[in-house]
Phi, psi and omega in degrees: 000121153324123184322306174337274224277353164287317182318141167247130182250153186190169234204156161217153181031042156075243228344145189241145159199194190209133208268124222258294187198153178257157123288111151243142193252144138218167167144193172261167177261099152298125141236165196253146191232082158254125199274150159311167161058350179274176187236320198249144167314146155251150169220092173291104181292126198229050176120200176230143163262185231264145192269140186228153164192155183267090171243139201248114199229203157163170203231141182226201158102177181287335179262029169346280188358280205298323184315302186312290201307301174311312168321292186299326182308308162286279217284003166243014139322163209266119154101187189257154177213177191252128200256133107332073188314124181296336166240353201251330189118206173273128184188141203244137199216179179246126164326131149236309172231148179223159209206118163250098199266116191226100211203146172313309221273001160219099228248112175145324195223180201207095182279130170227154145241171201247087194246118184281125138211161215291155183267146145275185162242133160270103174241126153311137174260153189334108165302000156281303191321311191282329155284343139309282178333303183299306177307309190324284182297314162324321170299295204314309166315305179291316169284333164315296173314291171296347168258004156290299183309329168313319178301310180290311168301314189267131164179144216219005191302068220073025180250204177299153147301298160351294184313278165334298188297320184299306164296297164357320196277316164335277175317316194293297178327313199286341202268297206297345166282334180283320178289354183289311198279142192289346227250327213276151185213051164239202175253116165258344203287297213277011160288124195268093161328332167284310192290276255275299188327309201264018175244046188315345169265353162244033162279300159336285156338291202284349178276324196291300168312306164323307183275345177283011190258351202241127174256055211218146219255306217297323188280344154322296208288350174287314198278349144329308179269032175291123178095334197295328193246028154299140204285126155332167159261141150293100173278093154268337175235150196301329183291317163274020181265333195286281197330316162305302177301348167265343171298300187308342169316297171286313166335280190289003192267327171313310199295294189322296192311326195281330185271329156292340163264330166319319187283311185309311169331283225277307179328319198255348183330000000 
């Protein structure tokens, strides 16, 4: 049997040619999402990607030539056409590059490679879908924000015992209303709340994590109103200027979190 008669053949636009060797590209599309205060990454899965492939081909005979010309004629046409993959069947794709060889020490023939890649559908994707994603990112951006100012605002670091208790009780408030609500499915009990004080931003964390724990519209909107009814601080002094500014510190950082986990929700119904 003849090499000729060895050759695997396969087509573009109805053009024939015969095949050296294929390249196939597959995989996914990720993105990766790292939040403060997290250790681990989200990797967000957004599809397949677009299947691509490399075929390294050639037009041979006494009419190369023309087989060569016809060849080139389909592939630079406008659009997708059907190509007849030499191992896969049938399937319809787009030109992205093409490559042509040619030389005296082989008289005869016409070498091409070939670059594939699969045609789609202009389907726009789901307009829910894409207003998640966007609150999604925007959440991420809000929440982000806000426990940087906690971090900036809290601190019990030299101050009175008073200080130190007061805010403590504050915080000590938020968990037992998030364990109240029906709705909340984390741990709060085993947190050592002093050490956490002193360590504002994982302190943050851990309020943050807590209210992304109560998954419930109704039970957000109590802790929205986390603090209202809390005693003023009287700022008469710099030692109650702190104290306040650490109340207010938790407050709003519960309120923000509770309204950021509150958006994602109605977004995602």
């Amino acid at each position: 049997m003849s090499w000729r008669e060895n050759l695997q053949g396969g087509s573009f636009r109805e053009k024939p040619f015969f095949t050296n060797a294929v390249d196939s590209s597959f995989g996914r599309r990720v993105a990766t999402h790292e939040y403060p205060l997290r250790d681990k990454p989200y990797n967000e899965d957004l599809g397949q990607k677009a299947k691509e492939f490399t075929i390294e081909c050639f037009v041979v005979g006494e009419n190369y030539m023309a087989d060569r010309d016809a060849l080139l004629e389909a592939l630079n046409k406008k659009g997708a056409g059907k190509l007849i993959h030499p191992f896969m069947g049938e399937m319809q794709v787009q030109v992205l590059t093409v490559r042509v060889r040619e030389g005296s020490s082989e008289e005869g023939i016409a070498r091409f490679v070939i670059q594939f890649i699969e045609a789609g559908e202009n389907q726009s994707p789901d307009s829910k879908d894409d207003t998640a994603a966007l609150v999604d990112f925007a959440a991420d951006d809000v929440a982000a924000s806000s426990a940087a100012d906690f971090s900036e605002q809290f601190d019990v670091k030299s101050t009175p015992e008073f200080v130190r208790k007061a805010s403590k009780d504050v915080v000590g408030e938020s968990f037992d209303l998030m364990q109240s609500l029906p709705s909340f499915d984390g741990d709060v009990a085993g947190l050592d709340i002093d050490s956490l004080m002193q360590q504002p931003t994982e302190l943050a964390g851990e309020i943050q994590t807590a209210v992304n724990a109560v998954d419930d519209v109704t039970d957000l909107r109590l802790l929205e109103r986390f603090g209202d009814d809390l005693d003023l601080v009287p700022m008469t002094t710099p030692t109650r200027l702190k104290q306040a500014k650490n109340q207010q510190a938790i407050v709003d950082l519960v309120k923000t979190s509770s309204l950021v986990k509150k958006t994602r929700l109605l977004v995602n119904v």
